[in-house]
MIZAVEX-691368 format. One line per field, with one value per residue (C-alpha): residue number from 0; x, y, z; chain. Coordinates in steps of 0.5 Angstrom, whole numbers, always signed. Layout:
seq = c(NUM;...) $
x = c(X;...) $
y = c(Y;...) $
z = c(Z;...) $
mol = c(A;...) $
END
This chain:
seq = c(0;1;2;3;4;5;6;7;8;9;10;11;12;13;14;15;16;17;18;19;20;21;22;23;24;25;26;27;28;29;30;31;32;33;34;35;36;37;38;39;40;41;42;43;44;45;46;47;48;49;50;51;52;53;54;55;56;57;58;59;60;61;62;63;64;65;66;67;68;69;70;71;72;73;74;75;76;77;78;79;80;81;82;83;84;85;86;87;88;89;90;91;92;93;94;95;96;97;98;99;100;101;102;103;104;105;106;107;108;109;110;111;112;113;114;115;116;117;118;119;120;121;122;123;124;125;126;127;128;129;130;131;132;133;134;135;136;137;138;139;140;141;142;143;144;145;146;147;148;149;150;151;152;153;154;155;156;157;158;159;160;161;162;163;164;165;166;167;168;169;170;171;172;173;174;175;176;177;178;179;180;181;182;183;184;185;186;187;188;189;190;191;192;193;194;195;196;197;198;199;200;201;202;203;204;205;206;207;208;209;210;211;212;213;214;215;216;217;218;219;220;221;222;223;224;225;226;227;228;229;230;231;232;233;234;235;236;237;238;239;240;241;242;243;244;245;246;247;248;249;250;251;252;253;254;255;256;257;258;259;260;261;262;263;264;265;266;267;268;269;270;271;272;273;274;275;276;277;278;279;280;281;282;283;284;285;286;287;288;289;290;291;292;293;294;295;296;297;298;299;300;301;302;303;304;305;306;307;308;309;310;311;312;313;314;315;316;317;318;319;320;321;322;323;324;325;326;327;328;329;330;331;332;333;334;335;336;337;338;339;340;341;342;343;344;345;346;347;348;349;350;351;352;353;354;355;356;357;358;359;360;361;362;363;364;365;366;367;368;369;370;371;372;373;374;375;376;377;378;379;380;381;382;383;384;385;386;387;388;389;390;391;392;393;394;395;396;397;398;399;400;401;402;403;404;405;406;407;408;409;410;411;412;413;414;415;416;417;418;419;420;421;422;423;424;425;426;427;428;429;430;431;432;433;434;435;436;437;438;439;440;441) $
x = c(+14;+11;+11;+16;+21;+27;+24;+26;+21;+22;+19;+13;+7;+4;+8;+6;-1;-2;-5;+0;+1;-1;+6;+9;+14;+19;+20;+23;+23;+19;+12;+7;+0;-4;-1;+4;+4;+11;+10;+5;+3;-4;-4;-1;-6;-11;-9;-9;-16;-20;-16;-19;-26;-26;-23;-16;-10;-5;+3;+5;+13;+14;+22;+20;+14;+7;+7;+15;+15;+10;+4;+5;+9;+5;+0;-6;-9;-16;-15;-19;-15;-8;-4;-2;-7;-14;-18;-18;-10;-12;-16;-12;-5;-9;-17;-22;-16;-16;-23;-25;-18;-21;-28;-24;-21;-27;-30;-23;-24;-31;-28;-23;-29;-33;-27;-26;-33;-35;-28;-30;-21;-18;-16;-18;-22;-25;-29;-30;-28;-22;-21;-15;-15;-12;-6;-6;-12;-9;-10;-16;-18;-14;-20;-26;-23;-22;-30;-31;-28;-29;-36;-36;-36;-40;-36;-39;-35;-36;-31;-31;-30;-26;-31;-33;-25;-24;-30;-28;-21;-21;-15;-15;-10;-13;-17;-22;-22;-24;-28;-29;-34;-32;-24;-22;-16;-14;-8;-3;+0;-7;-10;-4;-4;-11;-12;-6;-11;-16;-12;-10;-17;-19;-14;-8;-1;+4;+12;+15;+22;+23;+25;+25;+31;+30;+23;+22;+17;+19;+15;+9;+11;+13;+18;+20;+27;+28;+34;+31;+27;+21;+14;+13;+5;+1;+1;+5;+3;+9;+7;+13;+13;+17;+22;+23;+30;+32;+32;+35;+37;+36;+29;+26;+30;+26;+21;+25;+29;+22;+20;+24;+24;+24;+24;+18;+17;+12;+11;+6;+5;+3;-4;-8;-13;-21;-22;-16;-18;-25;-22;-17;-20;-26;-29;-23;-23;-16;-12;-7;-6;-4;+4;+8;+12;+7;+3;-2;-4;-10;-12;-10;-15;-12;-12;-4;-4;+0;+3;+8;+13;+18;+26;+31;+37;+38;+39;+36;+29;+26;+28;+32;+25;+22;+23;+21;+15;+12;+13;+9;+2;+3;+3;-3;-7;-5;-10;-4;+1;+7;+8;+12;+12;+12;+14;+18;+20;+20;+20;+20;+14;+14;+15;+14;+16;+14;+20;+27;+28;+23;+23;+18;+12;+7;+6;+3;+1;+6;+2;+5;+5;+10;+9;+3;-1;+4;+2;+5;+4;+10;+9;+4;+6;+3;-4;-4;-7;-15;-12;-8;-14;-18;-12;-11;-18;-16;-9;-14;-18;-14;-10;-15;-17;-21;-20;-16;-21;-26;-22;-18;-11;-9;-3;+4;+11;+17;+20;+26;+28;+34;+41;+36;+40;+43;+35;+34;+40;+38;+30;+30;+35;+28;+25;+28;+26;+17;+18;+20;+15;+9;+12;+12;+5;-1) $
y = c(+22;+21;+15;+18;+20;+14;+14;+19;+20;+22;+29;+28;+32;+25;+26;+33;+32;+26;+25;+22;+15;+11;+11;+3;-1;-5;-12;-14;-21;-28;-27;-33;-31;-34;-30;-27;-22;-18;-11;-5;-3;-3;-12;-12;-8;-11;-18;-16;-12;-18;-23;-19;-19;-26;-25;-28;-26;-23;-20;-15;-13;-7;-6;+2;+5;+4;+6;+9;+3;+5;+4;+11;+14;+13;+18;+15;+14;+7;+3;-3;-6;-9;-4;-9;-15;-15;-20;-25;-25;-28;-34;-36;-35;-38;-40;-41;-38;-33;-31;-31;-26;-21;-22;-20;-13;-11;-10;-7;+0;+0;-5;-1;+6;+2;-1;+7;+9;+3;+5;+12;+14;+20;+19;+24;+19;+22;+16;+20;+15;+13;+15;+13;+17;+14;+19;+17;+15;+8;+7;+8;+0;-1;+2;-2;-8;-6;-4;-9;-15;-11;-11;-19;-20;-15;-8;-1;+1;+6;+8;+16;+19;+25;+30;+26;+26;+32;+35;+31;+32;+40;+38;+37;+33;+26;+22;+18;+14;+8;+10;+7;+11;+6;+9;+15;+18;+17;+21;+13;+16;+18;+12;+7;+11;+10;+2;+2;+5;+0;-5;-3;-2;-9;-12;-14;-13;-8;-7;-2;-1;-9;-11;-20;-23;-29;-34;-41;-46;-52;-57;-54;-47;-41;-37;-30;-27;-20;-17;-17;-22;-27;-29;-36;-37;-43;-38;-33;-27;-24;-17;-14;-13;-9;-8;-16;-16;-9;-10;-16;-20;-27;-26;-29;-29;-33;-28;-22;-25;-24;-17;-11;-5;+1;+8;+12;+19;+23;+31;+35;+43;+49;+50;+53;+57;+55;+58;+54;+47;+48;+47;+41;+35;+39;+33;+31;+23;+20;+19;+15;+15;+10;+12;+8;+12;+14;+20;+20;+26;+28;+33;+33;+36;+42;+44;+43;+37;+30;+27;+22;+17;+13;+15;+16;+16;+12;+16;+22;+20;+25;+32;+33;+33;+38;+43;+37;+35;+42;+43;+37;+39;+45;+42;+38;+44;+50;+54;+52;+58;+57;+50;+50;+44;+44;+37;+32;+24;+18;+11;+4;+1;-7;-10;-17;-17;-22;-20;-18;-15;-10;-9;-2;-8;-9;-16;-20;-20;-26;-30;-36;-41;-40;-47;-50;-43;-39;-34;-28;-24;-19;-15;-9;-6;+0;-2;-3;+1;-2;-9;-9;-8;-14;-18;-16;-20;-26;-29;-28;-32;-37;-36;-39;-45;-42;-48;-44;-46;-41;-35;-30;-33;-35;-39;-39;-42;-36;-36;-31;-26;-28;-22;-18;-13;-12;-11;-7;-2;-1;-1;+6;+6;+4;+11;+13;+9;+7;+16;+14;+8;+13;+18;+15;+11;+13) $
z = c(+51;+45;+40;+36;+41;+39;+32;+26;+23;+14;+14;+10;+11;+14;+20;+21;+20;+24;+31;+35;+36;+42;+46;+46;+50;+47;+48;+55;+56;+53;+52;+50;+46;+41;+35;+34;+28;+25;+23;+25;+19;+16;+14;+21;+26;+22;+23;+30;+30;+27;+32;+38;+34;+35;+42;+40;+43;+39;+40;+35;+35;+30;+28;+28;+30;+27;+21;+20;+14;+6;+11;+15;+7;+2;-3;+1;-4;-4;-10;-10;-16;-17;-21;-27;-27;-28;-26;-30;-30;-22;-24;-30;-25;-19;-20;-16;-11;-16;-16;-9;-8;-14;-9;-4;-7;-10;-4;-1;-1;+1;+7;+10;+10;+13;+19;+19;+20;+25;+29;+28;+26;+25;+19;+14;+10;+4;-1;-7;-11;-15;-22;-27;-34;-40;-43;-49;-55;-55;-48;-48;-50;-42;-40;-44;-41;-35;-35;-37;-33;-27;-28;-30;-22;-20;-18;-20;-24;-30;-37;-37;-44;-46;-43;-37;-35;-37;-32;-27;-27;-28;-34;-42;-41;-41;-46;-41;-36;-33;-25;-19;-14;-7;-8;-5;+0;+6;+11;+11;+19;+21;+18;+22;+28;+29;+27;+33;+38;+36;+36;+44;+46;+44;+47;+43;+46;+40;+42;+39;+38;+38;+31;+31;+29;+28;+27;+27;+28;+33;+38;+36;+36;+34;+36;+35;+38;+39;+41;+48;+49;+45;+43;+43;+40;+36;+30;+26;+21;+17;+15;+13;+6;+3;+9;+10;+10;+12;+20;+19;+13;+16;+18;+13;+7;+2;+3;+3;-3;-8;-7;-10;-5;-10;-8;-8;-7;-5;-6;-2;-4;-1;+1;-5;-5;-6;-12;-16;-11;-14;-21;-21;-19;-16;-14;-10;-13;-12;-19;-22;-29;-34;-35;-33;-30;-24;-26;-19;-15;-10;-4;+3;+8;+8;+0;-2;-8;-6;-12;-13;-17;-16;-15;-22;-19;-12;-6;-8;-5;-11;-7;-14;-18;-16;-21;-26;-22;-22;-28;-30;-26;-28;-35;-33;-29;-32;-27;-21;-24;-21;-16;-10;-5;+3;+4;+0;+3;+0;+3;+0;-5;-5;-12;-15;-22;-27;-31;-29;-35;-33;-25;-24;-28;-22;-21;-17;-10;-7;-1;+3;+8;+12;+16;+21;+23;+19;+14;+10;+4;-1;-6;-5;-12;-10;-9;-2;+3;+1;-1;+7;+11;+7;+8;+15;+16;+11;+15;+22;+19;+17;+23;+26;+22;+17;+11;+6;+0;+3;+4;-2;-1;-7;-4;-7;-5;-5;-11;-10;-16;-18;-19;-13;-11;-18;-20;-14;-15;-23;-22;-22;-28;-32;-32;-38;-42;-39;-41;-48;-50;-46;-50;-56;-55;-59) $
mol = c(A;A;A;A;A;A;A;A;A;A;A;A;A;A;A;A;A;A;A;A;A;A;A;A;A;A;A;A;A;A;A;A;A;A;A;A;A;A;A;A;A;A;A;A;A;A;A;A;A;A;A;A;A;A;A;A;A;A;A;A;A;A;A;A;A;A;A;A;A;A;A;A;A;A;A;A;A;A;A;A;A;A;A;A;A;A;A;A;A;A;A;A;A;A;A;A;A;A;A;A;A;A;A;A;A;A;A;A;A;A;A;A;A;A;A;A;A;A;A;A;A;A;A;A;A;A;A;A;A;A;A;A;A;A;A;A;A;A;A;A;A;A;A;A;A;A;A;A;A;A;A;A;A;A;A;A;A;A;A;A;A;A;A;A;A;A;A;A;A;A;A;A;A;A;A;A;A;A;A;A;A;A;A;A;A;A;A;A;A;A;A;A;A;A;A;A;A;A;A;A;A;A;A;A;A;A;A;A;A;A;A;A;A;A;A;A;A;A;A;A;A;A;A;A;A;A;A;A;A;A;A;A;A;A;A;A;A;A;A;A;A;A;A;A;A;A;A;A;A;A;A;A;A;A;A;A;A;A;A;A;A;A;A;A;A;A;A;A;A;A;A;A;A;A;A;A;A;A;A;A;A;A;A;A;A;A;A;A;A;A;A;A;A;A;A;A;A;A;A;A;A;A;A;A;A;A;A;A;A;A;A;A;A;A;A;A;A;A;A;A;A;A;A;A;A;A;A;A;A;A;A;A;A;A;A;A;A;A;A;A;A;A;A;A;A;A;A;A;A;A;A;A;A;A;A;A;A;A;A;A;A;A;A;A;A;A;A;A;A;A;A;A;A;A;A;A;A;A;A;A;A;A;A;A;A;A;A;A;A;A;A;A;A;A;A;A;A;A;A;A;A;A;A;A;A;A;A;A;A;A;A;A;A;A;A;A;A;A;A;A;A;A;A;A;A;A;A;A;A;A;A;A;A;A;A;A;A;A;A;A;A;A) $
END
């Protein structure tokens, strides 16, 4: 028997590559701890590795399997910023709140190599840095602001010029850069599957299989049901992102109501050889560019390049993009010849958009109190693999009776976005249009 044995699994190059996951139970009856945690992806195992830390006990019920949701799907890819905000955006939206969430994800990337090294995990960690060329001369003024307010509290980060990006990225393609050396890549399954096994070894309790169907707070307590069973704890995390209502729509609607699943897809191609990886990204930093439209790619620990974007029509989970897709790394690296891909699958990225006219807008992370000793966040918008671990470590915190004033949890009531499931359907719809103004941006 193996941890996916009941689960399929999306037939990325993650699933293939991936250690196996620890195997779990799924809940059978009612349980007491100290904290219950929903979801087994990165913010989840984290929560539960920093509670044992501290000798808390800690139940984690999982729909799936760890790392089935965008933890276990995603490019992999260490990125200690937000897509869409720099820091002063956080202090004027949260202030002091704000700022010490921007100290907290400034040291993120190098937090989560650091819980990578000190667990010694499986997880294909590379910390070459993380690189975000500018497409276009006009947005080369994003990354000198960037430099700059990233530099202002105290992150080590440089702005690249043409012929340093150019160098870096094997590529003429962009107009320089804005860099950060603490970033890098991870394989995502290997990396979940990992903080599972630590998790166990530390003592928590993780259910698989065991979606919760209902949670509430009463005489004192939370509980949490499942199909078969419950967990009854002083306190609660919800981790479950993008995927809060896909189980069960009535878990935490106000939660599930605020974020947009959008469908992201993912590609991975054949291995390529050491004379052409030695000419795109030959140092093998992590990049994502500043098209709206997702230009982002990287190397997996076998020399194939894993790149990404979000789906245009619903459904197609970007298996029909292939021919576009090759077509644009040829473009960016001419050096690749003719591209072919082994591994296609997709999977849902978290977004909390500040305008429903433009749904696929990164905003901003949505952090609340859920109640007495609950907690929760929303809306990854596809930054979080370094930021979920670092918040992993905040909500235990809190959990515990940290006062709030000290942590980076800027803490904000649900605010549900209206006509949701129409945005949700139209979202990918927006492309056309981000191809168009990056098209015609100078």
């Amino acid at each position: 028997m193996t941890a996916s044995s009941s689960v399929i699994w999306p037939p990325s190059l993650w699933a293939a590559t991936a250690q196996p996951g620890p195997v779990l139970a799924a809940l059978d009856g009612d349980v007491t701890t100290d904290v219950v945690v929903i979801g087994a992806g990165f913010t989840g195992l984290s929560t539960a590795i920093h509670l044992r830390e501290s000798g808390v006990g800690v139940v984690v019920l999982e729909a799936a399997e760890p790392g089935w949701g965008a933890s276990g799907r995603n490019n992999g890819q260490v990125i200690p910023t937000l897509a869409g905000h720099d820091p002063s955006a956080m202090v004027k939206r949260h202030g002091a709140a704000g700022e010490r969430f921007n100290a907290v994800l400034r040291d993120s990337a190098q937090y989560l190599f650091d819980l990578i090294g000190k667990y010694d995990i499986p997880a294909e960690a590379e910390q070459a840095g993380w690189v975000q060329p500018v497409h276009s001369p006009g947005r080369f003024k994003l990354a000198e602001k960037r430099v700059r307010e990233w530099s202002a509290i105290g992150a080590p980060v440089a702005l690249l010029d043409r012929a340093a990006t150019a160098e870096m990225l094997g590529s003429q393609a962009w107009f320089g850069g804005f860099w950060n050396p603490t970033g890098g890549h991870i394989n995502p399954l290997a990396l979940t599957r990992g903080l599972a096994e630590v998790a166990l070894k530390l003592g928590a309790v993780i259910h698989a299989r065991s979606p919760a169907i209902a949670m509430a707070h009463e005489n004192g307590r939370w509980r949490v049901k499942t199909a078969r069973g419950s967990v009854t704890a002083r306190a609660l995390v919800l981790a479950t992102n993008a995927y809060t209502g896909e189980f069960e729509s009535d878990l935490a609607p106000e939660i599930a109501n605020e974020v947009i699943p959008v469908l992201s897809w993912q590609m991975a191609t054949k291995p390529l050889s050491d004379t052409i990886a030695k000419t795109v990204i030959p140092g093998r930093q992590a990049m994502s560019d500043t098209h709206r439209e997702l230009y982002f790619a990287r190397w997996d620990a076998h020399n194939r390049l894993v790149t990404g974007g979000a789906a245009v029509f619903p459904g197609a989970g970007g298996a029909n993009l292939r021919p576009a897709v090759a077509e644009r790394l040829k473009r960016l690296w001419p050096q690749l010849g003719d591209v072919e891909f082994d591994y296609v699958w997709s999977g849902y990225v978290g977004m909390t958009p500040d305008n429903l006219l433009t749904p696929q807008v990164p905003g901003f992370p949505r952090i609340h109190r859920l109640g007495p000793d609950g907690f929760g966040w929303v809306g990854c918008n596809g930054r979080a693999v370094a930021l979920s671990i670092s918040l992993g470590r905040e909500l235990a915190r809190a959990t515990q009776g940290v006062a709030i004033e000290t942590l980076g949890l800027p803490l904000s009531e649900p605010k549900s976005q209206p006509f949701r499931s129409l945005v949700r359907r139209i979202a990918p719809l927006a492309l056309p249009l981000y191809r168009r103004l990056d098209a015609a941006e100078i």
